[in-house]
N, CA and C of each residue as an Amber inpcrd file, in Angstrom:
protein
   528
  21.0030000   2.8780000   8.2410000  20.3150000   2.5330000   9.4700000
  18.8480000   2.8850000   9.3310000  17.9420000   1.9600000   9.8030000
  16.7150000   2.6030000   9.7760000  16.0440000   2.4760000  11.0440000
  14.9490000   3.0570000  10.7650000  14.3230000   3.3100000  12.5460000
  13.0980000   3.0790000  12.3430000  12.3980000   2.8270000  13.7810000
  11.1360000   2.4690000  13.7330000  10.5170000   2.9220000  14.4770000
   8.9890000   2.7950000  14.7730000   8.2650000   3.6820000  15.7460000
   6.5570000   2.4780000  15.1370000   6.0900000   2.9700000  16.6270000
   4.7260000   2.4010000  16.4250000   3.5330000   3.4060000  15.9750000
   2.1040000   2.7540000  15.6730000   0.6690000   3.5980000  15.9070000
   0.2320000   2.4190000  15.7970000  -0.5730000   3.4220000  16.5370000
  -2.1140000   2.5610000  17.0670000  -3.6980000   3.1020000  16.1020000
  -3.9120000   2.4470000  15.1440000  -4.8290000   2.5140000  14.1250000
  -6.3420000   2.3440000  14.7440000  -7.3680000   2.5290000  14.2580000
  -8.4230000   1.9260000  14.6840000  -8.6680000   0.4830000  14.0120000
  -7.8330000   0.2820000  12.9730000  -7.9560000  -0.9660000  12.0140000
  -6.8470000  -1.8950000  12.6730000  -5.8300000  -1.2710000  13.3950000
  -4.8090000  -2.4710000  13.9850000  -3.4240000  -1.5960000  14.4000000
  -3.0380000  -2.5080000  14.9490000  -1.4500000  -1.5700000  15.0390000
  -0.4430000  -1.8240000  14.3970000   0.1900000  -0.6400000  13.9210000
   0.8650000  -0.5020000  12.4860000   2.7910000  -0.0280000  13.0110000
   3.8160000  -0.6110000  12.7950000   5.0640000  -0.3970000  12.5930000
   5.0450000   0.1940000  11.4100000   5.7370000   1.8570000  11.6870000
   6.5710000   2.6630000  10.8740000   8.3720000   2.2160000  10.5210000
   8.4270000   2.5410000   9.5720000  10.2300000   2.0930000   9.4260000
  10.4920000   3.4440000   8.2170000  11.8700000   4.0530000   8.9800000
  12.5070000   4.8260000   7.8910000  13.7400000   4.7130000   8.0820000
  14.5830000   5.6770000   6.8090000  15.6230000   5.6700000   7.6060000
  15.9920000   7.6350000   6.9140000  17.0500000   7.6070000   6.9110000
  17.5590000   9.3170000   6.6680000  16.8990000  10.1230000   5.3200000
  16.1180000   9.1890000   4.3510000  15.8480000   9.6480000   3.4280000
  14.5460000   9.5620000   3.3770000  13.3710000   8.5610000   3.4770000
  12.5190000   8.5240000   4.0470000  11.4880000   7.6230000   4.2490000
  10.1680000   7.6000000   4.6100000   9.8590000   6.1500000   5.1930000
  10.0200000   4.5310000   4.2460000  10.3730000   3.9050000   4.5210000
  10.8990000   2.8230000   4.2970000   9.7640000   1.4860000   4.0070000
   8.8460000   1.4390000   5.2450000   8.0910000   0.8600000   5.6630000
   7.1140000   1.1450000   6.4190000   5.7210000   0.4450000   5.9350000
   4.2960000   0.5020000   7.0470000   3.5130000  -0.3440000   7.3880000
   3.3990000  -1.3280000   8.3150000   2.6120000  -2.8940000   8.1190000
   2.0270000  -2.4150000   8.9880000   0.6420000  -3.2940000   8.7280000
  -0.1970000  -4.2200000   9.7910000   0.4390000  -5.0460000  10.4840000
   0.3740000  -4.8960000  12.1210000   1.0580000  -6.1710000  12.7570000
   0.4420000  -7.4590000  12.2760000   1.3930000  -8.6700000  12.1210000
   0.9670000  -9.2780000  11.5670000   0.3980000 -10.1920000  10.1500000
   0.5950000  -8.9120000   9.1430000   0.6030000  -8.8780000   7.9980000
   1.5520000  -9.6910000   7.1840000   0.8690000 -10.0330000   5.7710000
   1.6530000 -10.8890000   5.3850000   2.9930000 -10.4630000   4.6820000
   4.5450000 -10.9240000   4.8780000   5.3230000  -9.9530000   4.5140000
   5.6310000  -9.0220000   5.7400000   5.1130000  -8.8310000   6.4860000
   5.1450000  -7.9180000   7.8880000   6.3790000  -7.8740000   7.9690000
   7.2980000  -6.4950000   7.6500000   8.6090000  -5.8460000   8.0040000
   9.6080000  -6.4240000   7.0930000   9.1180000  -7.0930000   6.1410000
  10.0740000  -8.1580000   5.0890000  11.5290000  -7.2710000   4.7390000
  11.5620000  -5.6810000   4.7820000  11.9420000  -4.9140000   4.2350000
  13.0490000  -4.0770000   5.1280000  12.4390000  -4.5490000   6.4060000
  13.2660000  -3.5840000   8.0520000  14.9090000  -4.1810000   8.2010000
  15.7600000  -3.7930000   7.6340000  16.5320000  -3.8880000   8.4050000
  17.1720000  -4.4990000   9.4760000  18.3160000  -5.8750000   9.7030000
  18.0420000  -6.8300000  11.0720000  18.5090000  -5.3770000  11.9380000
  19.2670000  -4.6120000  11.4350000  19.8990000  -3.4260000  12.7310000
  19.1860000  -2.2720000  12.4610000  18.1310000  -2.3890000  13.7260000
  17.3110000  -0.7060000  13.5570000  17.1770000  -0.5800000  14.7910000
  16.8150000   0.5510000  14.6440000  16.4420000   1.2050000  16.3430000
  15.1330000   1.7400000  16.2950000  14.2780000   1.6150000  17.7540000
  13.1680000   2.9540000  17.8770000  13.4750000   3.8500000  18.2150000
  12.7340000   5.0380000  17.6090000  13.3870000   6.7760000  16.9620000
  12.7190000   7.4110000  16.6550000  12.0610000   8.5600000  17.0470000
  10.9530000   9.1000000  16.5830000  11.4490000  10.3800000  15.7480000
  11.2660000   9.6520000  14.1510000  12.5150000  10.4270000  13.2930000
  11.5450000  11.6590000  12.8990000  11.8480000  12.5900000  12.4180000
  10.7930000  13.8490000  11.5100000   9.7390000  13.2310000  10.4470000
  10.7290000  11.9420000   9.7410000   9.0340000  11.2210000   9.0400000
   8.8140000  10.6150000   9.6040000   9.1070000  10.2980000  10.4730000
   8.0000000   9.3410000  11.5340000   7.0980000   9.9510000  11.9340000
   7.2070000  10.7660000  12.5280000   6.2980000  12.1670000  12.9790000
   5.3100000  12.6220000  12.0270000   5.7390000  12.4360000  11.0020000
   5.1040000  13.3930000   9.3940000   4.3450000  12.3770000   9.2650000
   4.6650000  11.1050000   9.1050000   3.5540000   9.6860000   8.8510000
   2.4140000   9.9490000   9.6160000   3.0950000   9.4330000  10.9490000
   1.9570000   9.5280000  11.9110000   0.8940000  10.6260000  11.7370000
   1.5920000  11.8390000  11.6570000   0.0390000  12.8150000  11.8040000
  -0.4160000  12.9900000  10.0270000   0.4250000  11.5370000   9.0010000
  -0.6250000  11.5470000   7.7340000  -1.8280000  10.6780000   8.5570000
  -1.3540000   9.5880000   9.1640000  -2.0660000   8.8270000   9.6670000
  -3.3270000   9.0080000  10.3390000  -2.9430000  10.2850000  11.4870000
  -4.0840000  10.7520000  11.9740000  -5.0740000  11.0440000  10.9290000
  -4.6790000  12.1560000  10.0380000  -5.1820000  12.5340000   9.4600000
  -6.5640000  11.8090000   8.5570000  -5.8140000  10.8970000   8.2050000
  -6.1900000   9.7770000   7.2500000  -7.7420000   9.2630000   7.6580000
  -7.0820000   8.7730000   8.9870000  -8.0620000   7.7820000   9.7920000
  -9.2260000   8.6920000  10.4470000  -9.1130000   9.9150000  10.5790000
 -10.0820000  10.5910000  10.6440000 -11.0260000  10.7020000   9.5790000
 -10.6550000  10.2170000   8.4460000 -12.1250000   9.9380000   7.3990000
 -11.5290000  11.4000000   6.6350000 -10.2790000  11.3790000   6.6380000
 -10.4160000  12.8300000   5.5130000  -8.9770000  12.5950000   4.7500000
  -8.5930000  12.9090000   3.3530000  -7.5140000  12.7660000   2.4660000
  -6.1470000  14.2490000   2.8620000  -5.2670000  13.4550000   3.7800000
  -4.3830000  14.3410000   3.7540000  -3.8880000  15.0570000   2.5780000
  -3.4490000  16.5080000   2.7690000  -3.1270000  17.7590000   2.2580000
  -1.6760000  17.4800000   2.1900000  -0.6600000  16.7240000   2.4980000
   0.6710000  16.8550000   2.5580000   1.4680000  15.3700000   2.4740000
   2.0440000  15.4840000   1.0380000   2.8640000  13.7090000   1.1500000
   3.8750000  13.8680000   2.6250000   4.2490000  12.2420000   2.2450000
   5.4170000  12.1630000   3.2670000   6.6740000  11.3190000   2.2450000
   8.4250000  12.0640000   2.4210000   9.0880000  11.7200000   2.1620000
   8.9160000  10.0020000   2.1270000   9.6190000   9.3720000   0.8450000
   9.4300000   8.1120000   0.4770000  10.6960000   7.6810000   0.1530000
  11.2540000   6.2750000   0.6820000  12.1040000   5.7440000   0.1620000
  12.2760000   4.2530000  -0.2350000  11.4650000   4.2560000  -1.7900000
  11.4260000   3.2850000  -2.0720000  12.7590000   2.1230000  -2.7430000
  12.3150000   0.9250000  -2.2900000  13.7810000   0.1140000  -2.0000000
  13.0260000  -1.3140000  -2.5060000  12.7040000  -1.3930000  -3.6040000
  12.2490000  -2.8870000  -4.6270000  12.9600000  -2.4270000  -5.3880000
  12.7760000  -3.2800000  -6.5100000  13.1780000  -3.8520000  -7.6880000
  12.4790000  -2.4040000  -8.4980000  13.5540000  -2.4180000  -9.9200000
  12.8480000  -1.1650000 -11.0410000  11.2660000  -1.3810000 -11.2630000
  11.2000000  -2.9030000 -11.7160000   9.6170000  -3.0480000 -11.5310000
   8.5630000  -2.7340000 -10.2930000   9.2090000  -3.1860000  -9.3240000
   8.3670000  -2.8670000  -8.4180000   8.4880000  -1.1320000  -7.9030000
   9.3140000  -0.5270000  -8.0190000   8.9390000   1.0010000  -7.7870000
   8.2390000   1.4970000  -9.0490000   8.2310000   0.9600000  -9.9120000
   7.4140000   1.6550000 -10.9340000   6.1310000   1.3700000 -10.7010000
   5.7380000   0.4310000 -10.2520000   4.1740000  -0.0170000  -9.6190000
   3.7460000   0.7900000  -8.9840000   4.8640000   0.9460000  -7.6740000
   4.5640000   1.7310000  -6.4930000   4.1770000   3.2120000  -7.0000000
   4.9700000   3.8480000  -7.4650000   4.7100000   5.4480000  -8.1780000
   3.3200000   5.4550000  -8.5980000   3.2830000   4.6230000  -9.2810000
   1.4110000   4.6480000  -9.9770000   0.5450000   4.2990000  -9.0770000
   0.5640000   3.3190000  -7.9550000  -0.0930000   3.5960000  -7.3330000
  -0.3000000   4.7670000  -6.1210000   0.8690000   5.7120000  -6.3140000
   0.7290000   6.5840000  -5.5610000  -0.2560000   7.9260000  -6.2960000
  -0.8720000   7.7190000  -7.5010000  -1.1400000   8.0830000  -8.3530000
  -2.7520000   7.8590000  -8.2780000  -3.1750000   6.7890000  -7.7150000
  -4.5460000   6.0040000  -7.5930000  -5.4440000   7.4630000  -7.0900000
  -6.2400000   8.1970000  -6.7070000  -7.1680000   9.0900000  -6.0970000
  -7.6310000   8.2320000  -4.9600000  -7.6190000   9.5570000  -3.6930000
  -7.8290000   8.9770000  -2.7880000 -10.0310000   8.9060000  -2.5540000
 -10.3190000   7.6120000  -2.5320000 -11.2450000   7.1340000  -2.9720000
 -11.8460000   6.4960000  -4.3740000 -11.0000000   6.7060000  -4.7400000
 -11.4860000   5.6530000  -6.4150000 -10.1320000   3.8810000  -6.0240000
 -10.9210000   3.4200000  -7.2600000  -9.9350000   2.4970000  -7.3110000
  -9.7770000   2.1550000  -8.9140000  -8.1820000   1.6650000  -8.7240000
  -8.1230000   0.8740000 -10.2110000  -8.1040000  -0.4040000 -10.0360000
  -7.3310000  -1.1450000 -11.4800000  -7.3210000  -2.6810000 -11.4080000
  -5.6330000  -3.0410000 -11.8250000  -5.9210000  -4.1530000 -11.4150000
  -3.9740000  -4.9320000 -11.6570000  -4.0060000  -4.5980000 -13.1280000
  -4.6750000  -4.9580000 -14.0320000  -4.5950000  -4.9440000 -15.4090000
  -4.5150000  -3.1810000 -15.8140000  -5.1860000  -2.2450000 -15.5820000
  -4.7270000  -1.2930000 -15.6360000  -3.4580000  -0.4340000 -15.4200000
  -3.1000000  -1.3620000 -14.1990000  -1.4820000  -0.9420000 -13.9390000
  -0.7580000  -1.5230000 -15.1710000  -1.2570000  -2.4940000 -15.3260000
   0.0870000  -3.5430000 -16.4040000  -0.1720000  -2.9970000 -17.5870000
  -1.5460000  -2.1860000 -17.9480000  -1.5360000  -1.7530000 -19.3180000
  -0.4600000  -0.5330000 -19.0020000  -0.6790000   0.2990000 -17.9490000
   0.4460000   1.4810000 -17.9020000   1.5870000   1.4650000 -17.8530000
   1.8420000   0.3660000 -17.4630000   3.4680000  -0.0440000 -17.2070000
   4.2410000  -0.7560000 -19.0100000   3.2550000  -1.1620000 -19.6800000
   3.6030000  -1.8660000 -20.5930000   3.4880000  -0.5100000 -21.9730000
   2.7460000   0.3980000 -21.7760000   2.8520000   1.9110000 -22.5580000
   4.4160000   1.6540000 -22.3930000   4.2010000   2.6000000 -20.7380000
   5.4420000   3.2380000 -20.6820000   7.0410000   2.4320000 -21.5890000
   6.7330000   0.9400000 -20.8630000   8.2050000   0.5840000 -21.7060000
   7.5970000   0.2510000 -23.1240000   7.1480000   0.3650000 -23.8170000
   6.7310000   0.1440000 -25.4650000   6.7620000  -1.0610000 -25.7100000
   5.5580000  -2.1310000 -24.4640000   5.6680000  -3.1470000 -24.6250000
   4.3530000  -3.4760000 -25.3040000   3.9270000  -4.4530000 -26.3520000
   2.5560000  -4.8470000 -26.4150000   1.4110000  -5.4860000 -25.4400000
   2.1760000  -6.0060000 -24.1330000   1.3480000  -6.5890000 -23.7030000
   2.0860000  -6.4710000 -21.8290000   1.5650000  -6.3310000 -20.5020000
   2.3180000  -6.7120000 -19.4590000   1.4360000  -7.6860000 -18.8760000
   1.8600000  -8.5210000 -18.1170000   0.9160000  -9.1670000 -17.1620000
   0.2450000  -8.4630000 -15.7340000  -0.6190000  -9.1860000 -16.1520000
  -1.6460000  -7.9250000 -14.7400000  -0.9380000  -9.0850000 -13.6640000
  -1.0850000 -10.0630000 -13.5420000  -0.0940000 -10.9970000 -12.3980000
   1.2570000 -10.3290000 -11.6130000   2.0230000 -10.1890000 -12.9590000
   3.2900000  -9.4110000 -12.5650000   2.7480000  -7.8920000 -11.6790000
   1.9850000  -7.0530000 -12.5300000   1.8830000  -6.2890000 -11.9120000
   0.8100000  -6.3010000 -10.2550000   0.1250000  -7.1590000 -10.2940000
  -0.5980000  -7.8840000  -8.9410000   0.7780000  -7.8930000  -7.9480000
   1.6270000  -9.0470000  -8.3230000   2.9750000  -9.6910000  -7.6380000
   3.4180000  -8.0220000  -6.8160000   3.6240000  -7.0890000  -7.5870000
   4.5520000  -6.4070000  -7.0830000   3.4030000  -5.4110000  -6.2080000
   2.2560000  -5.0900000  -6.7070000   1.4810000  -4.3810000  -5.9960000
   1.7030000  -5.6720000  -4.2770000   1.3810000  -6.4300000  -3.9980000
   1.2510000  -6.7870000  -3.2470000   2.1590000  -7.0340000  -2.1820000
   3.7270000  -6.7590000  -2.7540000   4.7280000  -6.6230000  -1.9500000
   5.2050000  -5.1960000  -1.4190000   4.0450000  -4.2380000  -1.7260000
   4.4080000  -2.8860000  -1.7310000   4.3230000  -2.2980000   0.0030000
   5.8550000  -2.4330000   0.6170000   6.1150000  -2.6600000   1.5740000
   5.5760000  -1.4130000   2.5700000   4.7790000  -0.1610000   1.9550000
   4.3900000   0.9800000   2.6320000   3.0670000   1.1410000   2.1260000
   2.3140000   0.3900000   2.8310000   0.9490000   0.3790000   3.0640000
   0.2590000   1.4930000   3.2160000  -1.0140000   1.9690000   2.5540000
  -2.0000000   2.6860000   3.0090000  -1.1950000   4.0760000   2.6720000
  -0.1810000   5.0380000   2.9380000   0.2580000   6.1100000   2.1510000
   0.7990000   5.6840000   0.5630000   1.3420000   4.4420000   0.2850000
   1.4190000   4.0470000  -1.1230000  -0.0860000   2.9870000  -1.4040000
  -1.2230000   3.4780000  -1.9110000  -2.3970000   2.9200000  -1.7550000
  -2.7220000   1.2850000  -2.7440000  -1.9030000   0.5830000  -1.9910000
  -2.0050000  -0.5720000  -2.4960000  -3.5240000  -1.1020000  -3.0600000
  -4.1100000  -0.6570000  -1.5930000  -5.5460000  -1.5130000  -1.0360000
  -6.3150000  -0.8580000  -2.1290000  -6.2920000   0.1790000  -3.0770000
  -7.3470000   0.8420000  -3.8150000  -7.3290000   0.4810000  -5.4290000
  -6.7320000  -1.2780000  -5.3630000  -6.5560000  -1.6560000  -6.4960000
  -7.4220000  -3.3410000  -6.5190000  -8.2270000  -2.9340000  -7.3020000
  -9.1460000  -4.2460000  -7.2970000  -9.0570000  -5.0650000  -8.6420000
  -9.6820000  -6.4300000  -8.4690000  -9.7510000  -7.3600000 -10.0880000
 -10.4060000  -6.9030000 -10.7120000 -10.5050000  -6.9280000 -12.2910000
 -11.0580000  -6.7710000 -13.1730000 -12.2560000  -6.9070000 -12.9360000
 -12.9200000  -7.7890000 -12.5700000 -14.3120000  -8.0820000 -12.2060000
 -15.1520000  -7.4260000 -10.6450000 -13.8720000  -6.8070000 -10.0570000
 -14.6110000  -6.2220000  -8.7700000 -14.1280000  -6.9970000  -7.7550000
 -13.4360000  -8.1160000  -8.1210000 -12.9010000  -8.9630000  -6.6990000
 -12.0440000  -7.8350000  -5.6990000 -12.3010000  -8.4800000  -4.6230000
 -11.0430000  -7.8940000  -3.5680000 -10.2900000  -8.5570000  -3.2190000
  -9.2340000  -8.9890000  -3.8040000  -8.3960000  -9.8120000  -3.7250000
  -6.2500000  -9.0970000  -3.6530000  -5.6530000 -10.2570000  -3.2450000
  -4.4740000  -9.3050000  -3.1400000  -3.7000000  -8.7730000  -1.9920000
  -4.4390000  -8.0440000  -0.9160000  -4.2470000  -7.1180000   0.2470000
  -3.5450000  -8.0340000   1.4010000  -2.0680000  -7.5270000   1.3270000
  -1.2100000  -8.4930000   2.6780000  -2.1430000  -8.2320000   3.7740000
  -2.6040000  -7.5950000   4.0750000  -2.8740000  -6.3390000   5.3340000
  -4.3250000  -7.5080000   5.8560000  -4.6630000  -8.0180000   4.6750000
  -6.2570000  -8.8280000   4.9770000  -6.9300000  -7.9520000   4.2570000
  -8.1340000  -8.7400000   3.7350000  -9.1980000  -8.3860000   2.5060000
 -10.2900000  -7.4710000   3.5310000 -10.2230000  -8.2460000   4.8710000
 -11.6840000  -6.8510000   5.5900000 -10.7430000  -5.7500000   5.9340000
  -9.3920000  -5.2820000   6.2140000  -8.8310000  -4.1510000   6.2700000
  -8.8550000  -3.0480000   4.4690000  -8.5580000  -4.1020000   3.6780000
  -8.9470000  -3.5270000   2.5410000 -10.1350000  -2.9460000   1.9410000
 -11.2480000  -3.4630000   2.7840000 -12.7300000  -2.9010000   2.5850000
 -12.7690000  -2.2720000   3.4500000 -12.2170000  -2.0210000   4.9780000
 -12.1650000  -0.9250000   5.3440000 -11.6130000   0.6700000   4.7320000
 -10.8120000   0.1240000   4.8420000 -10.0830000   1.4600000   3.8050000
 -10.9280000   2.1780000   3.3500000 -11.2110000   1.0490000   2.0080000
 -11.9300000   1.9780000   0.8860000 -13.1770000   2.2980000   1.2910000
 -13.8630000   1.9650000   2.3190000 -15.4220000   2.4150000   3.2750000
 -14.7010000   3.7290000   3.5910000 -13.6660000   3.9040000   4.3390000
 -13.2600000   4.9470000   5.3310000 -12.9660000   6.2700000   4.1230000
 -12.4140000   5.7160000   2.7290000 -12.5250000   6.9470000   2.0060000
 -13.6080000   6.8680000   1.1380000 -14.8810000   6.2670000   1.6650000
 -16.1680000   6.3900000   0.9730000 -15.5770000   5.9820000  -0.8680000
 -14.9260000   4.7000000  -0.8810000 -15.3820000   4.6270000  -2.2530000
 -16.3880000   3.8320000  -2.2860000 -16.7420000   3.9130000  -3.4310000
 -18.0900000   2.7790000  -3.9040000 -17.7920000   1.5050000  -3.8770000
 -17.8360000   0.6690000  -2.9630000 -17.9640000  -0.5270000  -2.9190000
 -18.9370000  -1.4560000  -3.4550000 -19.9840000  -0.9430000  -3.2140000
 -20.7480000  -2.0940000  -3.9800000 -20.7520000  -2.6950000  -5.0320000
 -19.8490000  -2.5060000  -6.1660000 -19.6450000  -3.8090000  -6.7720000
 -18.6290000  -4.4110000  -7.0920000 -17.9610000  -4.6110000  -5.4970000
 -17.0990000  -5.7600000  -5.2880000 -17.5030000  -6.3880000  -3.9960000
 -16.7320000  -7.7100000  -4.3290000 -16.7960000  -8.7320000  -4.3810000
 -15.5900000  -9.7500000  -3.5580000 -15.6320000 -10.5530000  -2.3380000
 -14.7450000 -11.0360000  -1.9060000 -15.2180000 -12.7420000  -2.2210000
 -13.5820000 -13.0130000  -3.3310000 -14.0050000 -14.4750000  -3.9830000
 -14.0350000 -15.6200000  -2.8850000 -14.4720000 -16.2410000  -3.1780000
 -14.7500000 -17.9930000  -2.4510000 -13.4560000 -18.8380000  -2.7580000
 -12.5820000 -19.0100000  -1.7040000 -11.7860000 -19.9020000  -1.9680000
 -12.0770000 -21.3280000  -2.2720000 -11.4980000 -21.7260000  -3.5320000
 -11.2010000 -22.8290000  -4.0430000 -11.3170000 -24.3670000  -2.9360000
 -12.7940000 -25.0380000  -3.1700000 -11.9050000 -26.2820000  -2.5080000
 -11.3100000 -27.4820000  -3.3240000 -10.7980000 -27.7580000  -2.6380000
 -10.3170000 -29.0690000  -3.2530000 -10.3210000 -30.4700000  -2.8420000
């Protein structure tokens, strides 16, 4: 069973989802993928990590890097929790790149080569937003590209933990 609970962000309002082991889920209302992951049978519940989220949350959004994880229960694919772990790994204010993940992921299994795509794909389905720091992973070249949540929530972010933005870059969609 999992449970849910709201906050109210200064960037938007965000659905929590956990269940007995621990949070599950964190969207942007709205977001792309939004709750892909919830459960059709849940309840609202204001569970102990719900509670624990929320005041990471406060924390967060006050412009300062919480002191204390929150129980995680990640529920993708082997590939995709292995993404997730590393990006829980990212520093709060730096960023990496998709290709950096895929070079780490492709060490680890003693592969010669991974795709930064693949590893993009799964960063982007990474259903617990902002405590698993999706948004602090940019293109090779500085693009900001990627972010279910929206590309100006993703430059928020990384403003709010003062990384260096300036040299990225939000690409020009393609016309055709």
């Amino acid at each position: 069973m999992q449970y849910i609970s709201h906050y109210r962000s200064p960037m938007g309002n965000i659905l929590l989802a956990a269940d007995h082991i621990g949070l599950t889920g964190l969207w942007f209302e709205g977001q792309k993928y939004f709750a892909r992951s919830l459960d059709g049978e849940h309840e609202e519940k204001e569970m102990p990590v719900l509670k624990k989220a929320k005041q990471w949350l406060d924390i967060y959004f006050s412009g300062k890097e919480p002191d204390f994880t929150v129980p995680l229960h990640l529920t993708g694919t082997d590939f995709q929790n292995e993404v997730w772990e590393i990006l829980c790994f990212v520093p709060y204010g730096k960023t990496t790149t998709y290709g950096k993940i895929a070079e780490e992921i492709a060490k680890k299994r003693g592969l010669q080569h991974m795709s930064a795509q693949a590893a993009g794909g799964a960063v982007g389905h990474n259903p617990i937003s902002i405590i698993i720091p999706c948004h602090r992973v940019v293109g090779t070249t500085g693009s900001l590209t990627g972010y279910a949540g929206g590309i100006d929530k993703k430059l928020g972010l990384l403003r709010l933990e003062k990384a260096d933005v300036s040299s990225f870059f939000i690409p020009k969609r393609r016309q055709y």
